[in-house]
MOPAC internal coordinates of N, CA, C and O (Angstrom, degrees):
PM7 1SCF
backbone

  N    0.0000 0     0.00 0     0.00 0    0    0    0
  C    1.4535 1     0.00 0     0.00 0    1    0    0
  C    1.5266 1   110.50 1     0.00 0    2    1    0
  O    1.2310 1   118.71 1   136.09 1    3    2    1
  N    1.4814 1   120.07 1   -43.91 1    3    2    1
  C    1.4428 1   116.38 1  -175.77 1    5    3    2
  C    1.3732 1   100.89 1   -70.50 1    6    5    3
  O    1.2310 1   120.30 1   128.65 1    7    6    5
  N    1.4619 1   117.03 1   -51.35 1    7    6    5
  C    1.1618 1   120.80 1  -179.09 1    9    7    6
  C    1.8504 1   126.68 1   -27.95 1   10    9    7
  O    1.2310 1   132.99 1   118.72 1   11   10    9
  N    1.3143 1    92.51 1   -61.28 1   11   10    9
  C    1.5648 1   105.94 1  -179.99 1   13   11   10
  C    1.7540 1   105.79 1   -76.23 1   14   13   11
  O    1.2310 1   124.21 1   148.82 1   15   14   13
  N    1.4640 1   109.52 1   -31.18 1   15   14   13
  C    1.7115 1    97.79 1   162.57 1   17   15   14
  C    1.2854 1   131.38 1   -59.36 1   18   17   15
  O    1.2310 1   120.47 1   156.58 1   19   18   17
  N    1.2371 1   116.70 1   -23.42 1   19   18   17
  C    1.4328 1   138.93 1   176.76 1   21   19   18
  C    1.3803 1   113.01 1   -80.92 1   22   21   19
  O    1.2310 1   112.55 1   143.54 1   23   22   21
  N    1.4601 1   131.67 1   -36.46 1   23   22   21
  C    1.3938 1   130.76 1   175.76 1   25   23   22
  C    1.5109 1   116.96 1   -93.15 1   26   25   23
  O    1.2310 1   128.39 1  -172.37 1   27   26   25
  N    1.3834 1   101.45 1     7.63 1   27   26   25
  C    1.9856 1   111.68 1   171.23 1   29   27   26
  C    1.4111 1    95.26 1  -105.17 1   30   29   27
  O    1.2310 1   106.41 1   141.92 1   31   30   29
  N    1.0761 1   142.87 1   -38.08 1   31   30   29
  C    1.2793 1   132.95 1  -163.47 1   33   31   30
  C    1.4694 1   105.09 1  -107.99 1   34   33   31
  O    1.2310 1   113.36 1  -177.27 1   35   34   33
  N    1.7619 1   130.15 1     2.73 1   35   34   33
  C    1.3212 1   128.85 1   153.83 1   37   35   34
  C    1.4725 1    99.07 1   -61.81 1   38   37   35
  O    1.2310 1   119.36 1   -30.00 1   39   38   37
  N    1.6445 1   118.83 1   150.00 1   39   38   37
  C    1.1310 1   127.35 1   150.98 1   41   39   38
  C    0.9595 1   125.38 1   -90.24 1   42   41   39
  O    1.2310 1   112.50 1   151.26 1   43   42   41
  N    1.7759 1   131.76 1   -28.74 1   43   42   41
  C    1.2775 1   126.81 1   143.83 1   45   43   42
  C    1.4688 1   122.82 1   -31.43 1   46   45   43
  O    1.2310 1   122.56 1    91.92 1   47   46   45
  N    0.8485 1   112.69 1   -88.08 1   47   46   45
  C    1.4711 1   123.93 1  -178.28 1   49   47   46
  C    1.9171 1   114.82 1   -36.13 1   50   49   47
  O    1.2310 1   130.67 1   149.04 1   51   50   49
  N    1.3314 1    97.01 1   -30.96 1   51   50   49
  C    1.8486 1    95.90 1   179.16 1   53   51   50
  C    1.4310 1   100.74 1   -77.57 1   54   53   51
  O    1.2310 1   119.80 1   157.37 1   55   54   53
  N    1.8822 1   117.99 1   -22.63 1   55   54   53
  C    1.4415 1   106.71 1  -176.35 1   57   55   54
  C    1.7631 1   114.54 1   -82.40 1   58   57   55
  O    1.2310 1   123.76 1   150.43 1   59   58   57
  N    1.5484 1   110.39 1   -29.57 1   59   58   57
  C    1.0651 1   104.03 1   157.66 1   61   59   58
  C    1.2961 1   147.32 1   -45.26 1   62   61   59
  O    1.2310 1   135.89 1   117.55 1   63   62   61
  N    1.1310 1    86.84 1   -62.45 1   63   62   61
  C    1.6189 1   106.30 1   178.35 1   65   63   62
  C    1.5954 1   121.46 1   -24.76 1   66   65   63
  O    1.2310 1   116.16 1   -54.73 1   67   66   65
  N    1.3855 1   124.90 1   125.27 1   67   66   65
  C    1.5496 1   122.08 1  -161.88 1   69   67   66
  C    1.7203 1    88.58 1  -118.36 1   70   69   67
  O    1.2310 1   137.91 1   -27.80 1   71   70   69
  N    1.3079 1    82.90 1   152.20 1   71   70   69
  C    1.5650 1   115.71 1  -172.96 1   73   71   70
  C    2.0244 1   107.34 1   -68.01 1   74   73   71
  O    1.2310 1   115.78 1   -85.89 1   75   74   73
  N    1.0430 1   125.61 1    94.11 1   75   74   73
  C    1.1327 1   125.89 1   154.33 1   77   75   74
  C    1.5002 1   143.69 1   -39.70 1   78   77   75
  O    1.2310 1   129.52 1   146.19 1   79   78   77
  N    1.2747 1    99.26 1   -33.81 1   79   78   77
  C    1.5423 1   120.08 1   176.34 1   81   79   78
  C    1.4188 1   128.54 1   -63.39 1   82   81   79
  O    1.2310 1   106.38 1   -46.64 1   83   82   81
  N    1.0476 1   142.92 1   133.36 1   83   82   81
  C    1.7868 1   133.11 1   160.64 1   85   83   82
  C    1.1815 1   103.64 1   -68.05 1   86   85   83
  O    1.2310 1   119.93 1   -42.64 1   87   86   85
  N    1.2749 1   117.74 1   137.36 1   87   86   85
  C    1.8376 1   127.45 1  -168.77 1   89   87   86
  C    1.5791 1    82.08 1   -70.97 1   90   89   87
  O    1.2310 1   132.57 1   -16.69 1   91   90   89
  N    1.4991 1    93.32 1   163.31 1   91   90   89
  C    1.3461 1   121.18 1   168.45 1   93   91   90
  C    1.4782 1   122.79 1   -69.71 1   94   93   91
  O    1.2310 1   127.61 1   -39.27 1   95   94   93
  N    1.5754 1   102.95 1   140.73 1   95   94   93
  C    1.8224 1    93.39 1  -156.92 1   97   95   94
  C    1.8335 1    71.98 1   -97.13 1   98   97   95
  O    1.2310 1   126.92 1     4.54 1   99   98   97
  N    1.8887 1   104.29 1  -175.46 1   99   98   97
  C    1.2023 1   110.42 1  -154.34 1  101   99   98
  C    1.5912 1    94.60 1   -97.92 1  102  101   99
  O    1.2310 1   121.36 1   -33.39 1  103  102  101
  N    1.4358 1   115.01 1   146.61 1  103  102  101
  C    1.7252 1   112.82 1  -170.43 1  105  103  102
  C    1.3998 1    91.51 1   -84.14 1  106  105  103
  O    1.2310 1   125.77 1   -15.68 1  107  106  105
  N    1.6675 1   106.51 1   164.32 1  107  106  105
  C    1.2433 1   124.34 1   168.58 1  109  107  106
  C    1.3017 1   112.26 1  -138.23 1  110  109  107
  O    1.2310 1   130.77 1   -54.77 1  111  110  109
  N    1.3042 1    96.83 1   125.23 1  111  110  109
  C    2.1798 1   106.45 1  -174.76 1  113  111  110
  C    1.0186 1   105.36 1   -58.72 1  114  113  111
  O    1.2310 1   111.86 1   -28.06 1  115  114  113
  N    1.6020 1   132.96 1   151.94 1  115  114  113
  C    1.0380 1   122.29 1   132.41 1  117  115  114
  C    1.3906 1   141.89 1   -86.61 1  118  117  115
  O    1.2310 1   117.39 1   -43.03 1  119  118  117
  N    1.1163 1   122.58 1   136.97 1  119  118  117
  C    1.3625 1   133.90 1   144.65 1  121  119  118
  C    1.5073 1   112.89 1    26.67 1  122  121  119
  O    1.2310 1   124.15 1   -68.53 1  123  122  121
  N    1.2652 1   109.64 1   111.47 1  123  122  121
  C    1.8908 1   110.15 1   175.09 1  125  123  122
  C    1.3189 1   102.41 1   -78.91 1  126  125  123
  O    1.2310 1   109.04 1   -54.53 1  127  126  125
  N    1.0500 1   138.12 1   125.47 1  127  126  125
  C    1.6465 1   153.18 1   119.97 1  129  127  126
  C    1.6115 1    97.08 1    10.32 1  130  129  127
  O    1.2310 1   125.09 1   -46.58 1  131  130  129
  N    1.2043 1   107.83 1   133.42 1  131  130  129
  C    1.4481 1    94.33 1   166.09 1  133  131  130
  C    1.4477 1   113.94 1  -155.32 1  134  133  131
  O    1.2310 1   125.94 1  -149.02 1  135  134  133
  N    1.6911 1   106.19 1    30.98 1  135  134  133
  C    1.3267 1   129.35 1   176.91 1  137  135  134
  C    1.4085 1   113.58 1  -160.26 1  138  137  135
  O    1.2310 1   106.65 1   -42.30 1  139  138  137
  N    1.0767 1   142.44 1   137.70 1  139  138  137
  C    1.9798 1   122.71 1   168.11 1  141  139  138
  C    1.4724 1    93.64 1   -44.69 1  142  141  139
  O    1.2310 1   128.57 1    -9.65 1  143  142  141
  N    1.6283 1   101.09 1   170.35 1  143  142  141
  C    1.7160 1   149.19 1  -177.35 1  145  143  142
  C    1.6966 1    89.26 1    14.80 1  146  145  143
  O    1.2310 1   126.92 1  -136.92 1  147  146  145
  N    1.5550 1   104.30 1    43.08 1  147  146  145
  C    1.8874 1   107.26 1   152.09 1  149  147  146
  C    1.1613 1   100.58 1   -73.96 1  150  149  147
  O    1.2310 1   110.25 1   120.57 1  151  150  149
  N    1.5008 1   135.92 1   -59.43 1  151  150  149
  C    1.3073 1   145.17 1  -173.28 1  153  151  150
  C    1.4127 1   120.52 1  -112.11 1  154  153  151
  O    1.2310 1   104.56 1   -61.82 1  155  154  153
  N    0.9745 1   146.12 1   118.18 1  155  154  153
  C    1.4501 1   156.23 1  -169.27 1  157  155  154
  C    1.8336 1   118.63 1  -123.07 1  158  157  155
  O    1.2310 1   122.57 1   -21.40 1  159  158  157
  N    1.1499 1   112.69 1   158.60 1  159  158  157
  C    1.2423 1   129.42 1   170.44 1  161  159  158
  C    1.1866 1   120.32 1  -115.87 1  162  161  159
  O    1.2310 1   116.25 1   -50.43 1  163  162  161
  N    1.6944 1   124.74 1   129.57 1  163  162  161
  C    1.7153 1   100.67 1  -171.11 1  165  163  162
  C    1.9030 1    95.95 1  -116.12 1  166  165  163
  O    1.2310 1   127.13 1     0.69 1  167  166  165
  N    1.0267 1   103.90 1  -179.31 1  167  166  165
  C    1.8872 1    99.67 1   162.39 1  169  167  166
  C    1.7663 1    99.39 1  -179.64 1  170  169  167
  O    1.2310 1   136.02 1   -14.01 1  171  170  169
  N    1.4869 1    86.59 1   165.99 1  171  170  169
  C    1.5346 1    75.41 1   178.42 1  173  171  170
  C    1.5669 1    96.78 1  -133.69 1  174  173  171
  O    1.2310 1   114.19 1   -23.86 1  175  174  173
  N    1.3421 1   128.61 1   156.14 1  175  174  173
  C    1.6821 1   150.88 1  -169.59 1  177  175  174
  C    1.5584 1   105.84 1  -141.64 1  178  177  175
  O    1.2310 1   138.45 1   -70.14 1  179  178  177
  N    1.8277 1    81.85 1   109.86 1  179  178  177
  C    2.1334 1    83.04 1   156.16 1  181  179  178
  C    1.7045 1    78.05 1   157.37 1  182  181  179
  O    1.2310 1   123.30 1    22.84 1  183  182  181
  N    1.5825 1   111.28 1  -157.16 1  183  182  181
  C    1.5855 1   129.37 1     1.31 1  185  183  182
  C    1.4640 1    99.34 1   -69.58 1  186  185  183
  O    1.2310 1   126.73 1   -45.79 1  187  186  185
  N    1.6551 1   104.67 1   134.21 1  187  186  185
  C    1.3872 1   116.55 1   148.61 1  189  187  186
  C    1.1299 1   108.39 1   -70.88 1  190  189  187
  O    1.2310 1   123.86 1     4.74 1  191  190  189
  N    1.8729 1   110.20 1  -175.26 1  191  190  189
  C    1.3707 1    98.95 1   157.42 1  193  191  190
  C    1.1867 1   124.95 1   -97.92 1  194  193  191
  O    1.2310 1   106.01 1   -43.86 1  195  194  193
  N    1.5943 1   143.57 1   136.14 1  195  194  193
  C    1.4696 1   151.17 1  -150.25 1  197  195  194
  C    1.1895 1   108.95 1   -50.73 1  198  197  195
  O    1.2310 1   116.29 1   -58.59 1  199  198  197
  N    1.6779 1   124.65 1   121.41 1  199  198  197
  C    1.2700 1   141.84 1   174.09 1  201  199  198
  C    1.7713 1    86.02 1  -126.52 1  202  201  199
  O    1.2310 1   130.32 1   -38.26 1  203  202  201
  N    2.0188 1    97.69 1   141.74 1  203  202  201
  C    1.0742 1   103.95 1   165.98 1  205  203  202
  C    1.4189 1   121.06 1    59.60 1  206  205  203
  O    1.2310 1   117.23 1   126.42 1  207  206  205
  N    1.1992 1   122.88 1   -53.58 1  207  206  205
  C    1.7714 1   121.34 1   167.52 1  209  207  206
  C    1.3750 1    99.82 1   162.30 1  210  209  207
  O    1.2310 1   118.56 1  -175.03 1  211  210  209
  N    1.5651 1   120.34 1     4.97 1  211  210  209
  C    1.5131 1   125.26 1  -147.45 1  213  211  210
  C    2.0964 1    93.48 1  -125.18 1  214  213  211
  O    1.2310 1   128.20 1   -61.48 1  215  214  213
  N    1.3976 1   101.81 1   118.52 1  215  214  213
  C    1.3214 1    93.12 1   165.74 1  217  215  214
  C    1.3203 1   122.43 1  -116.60 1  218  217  215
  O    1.2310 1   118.47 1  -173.36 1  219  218  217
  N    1.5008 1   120.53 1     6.64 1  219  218  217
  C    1.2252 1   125.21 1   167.60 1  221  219  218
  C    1.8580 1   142.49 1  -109.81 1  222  221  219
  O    1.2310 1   109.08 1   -17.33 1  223  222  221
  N    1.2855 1   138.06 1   162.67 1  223  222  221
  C    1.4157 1    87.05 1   162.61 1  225  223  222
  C    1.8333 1    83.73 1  -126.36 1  226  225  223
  O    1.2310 1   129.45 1    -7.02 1  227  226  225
  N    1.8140 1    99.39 1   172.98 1  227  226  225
  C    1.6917 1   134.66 1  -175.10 1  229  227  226
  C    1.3764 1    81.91 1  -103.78 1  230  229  227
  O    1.2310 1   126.11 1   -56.37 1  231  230  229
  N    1.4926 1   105.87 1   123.63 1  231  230  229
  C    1.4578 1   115.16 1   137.75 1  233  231  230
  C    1.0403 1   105.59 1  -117.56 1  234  233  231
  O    1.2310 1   131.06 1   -30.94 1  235  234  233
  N    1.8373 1    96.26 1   149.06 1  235  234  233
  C    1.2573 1   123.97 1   168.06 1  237  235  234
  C    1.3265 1   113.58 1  -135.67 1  238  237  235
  O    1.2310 1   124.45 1   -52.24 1  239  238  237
  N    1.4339 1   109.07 1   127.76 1  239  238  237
  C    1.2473 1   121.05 1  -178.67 1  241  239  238
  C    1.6686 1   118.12 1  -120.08 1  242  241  239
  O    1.2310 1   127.41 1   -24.68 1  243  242  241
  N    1.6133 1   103.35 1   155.32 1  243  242  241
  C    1.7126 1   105.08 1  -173.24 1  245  243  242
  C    0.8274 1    96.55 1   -97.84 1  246  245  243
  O    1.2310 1   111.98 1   -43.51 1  247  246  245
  N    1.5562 1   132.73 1   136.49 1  247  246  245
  C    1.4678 1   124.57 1   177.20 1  249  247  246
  C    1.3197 1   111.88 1  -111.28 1  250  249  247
  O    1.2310 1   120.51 1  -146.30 1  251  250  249
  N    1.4862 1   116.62 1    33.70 1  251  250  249
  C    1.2380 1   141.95 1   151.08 1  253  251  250
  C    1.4534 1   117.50 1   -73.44 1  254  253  251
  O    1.2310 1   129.07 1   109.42 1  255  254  253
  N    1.3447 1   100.13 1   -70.58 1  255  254  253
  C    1.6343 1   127.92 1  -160.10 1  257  255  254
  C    1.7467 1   111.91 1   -95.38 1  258  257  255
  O    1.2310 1   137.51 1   139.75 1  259  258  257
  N    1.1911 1    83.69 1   -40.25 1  259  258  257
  C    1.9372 1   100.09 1   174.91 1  261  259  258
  C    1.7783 1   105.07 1    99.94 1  262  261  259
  O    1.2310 1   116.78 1   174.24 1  263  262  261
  N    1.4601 1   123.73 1    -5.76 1  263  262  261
  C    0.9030 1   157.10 1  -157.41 1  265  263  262
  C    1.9212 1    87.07 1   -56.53 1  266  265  263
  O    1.2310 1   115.28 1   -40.81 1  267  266  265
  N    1.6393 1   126.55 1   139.19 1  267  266  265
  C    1.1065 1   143.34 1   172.17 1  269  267  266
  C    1.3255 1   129.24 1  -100.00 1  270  269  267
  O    1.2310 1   107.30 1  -101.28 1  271  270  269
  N    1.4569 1   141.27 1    78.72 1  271  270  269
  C    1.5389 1   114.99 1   172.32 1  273  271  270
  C    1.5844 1   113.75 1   -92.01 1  274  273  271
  O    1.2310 1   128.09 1   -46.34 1  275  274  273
  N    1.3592 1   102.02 1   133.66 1  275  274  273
  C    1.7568 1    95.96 1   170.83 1  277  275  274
  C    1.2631 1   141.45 1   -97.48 1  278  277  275
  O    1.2310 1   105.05 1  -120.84 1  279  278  277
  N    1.0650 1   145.27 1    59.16 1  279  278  277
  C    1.2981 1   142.77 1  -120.79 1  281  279  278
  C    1.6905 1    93.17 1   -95.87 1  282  281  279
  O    1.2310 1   135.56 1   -47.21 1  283  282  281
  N    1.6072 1    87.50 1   132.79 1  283  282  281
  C    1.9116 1    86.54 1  -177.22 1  285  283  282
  C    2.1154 1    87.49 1   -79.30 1  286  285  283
  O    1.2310 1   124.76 1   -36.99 1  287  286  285
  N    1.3054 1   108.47 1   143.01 1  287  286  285
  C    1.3560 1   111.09 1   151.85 1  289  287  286
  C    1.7577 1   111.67 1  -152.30 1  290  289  287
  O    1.2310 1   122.08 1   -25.13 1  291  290  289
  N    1.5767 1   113.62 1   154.87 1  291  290  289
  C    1.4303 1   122.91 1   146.11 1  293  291  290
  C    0.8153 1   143.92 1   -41.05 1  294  293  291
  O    1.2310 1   115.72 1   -65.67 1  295  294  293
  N    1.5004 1   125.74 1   114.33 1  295  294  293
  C    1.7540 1   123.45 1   171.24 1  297  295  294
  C    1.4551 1   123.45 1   -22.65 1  298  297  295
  O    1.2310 1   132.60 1   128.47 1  299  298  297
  N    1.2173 1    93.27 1   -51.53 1  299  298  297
  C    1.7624 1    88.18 1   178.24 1  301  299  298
  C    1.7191 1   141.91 1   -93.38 1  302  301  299
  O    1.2310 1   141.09 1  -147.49 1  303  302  301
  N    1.9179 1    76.67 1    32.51 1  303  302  301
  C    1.8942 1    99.09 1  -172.50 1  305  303  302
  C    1.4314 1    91.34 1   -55.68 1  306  305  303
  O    1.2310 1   118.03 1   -33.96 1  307  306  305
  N    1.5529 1   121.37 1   146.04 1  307  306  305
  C    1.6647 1   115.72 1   149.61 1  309  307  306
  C    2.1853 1   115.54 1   -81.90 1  310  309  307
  O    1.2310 1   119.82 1    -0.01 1  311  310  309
  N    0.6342 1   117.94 1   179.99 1  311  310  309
  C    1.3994 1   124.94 1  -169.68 1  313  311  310
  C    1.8035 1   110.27 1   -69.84 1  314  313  311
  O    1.2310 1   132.81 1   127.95 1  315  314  313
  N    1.2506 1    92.86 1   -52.05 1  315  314  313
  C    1.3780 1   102.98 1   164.52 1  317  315  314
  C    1.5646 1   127.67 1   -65.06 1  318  317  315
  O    1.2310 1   112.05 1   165.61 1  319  318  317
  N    1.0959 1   132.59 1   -14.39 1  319  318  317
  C    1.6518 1   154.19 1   166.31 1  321  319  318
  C    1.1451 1   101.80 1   -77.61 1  322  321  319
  O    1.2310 1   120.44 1   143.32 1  323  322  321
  N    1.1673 1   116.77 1   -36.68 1  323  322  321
  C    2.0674 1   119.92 1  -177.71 1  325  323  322
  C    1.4436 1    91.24 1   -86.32 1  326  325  323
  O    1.2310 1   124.39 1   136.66 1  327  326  325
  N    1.0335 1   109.17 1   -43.34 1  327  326  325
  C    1.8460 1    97.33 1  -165.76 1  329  327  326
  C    1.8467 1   107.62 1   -72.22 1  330  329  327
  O    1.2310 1   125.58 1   165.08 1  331  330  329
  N    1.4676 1   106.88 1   -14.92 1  331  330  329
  C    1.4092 1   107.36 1  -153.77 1  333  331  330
  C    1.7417 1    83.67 1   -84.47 1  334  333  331
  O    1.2310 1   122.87 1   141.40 1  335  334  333
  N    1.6521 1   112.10 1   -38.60 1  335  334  333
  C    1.6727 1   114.50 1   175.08 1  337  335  334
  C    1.3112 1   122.68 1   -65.07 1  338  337  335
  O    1.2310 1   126.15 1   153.98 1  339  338  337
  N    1.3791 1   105.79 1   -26.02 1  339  338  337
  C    1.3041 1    93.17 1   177.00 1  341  339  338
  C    1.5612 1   127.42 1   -77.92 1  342  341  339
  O    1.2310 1   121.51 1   157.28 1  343  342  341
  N    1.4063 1   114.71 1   -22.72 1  343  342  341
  C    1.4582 1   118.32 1  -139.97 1  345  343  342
  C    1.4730 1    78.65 1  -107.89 1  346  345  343
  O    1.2310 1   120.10 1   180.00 1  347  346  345

């Protein structure tokens, strides 16, 4: 504890000190929406406890509109079963 209090409040040592990090690569915006559910957000919430056969729910959001659908689904949906409900 003293130790490391002592090498924050050296000024030597703060000038030494080398950068560990990989610099920051350059960001890239995305893309404005330029219709609803052009761009979406998905996530998933739960396990509840099982109603119907479904213990979770799918959100999907427009990140246009801000707009919510919740789709109750199962843990053990495959990707394609979500896509087949959604569309």
């Amino acid at each position: 504890m003293d130790t490391e209090k002592y090498c924050k409040s050296c000024e030597i040592c703060a000038q030494a000190k080398g950068e560990y990090q990989k610099p920051a690569g350059k960001s890239h915006p995305l893309p404005i929406a330029t219709r609803p559910w052009e761009s979406i957000e998905i996530n998933f919430i739960g396990p509840f406890l099982e109603v119907n056969g479904y213990n979770y729910l799918w959100v999907v959001i427009c990140k246009m509109t801000s707009m919510v659908h919740l789709v109750p689904v199962h843990m053990k949906m495959t990707a394609s079963k979500l896509s087949a409900i959604y569309i």
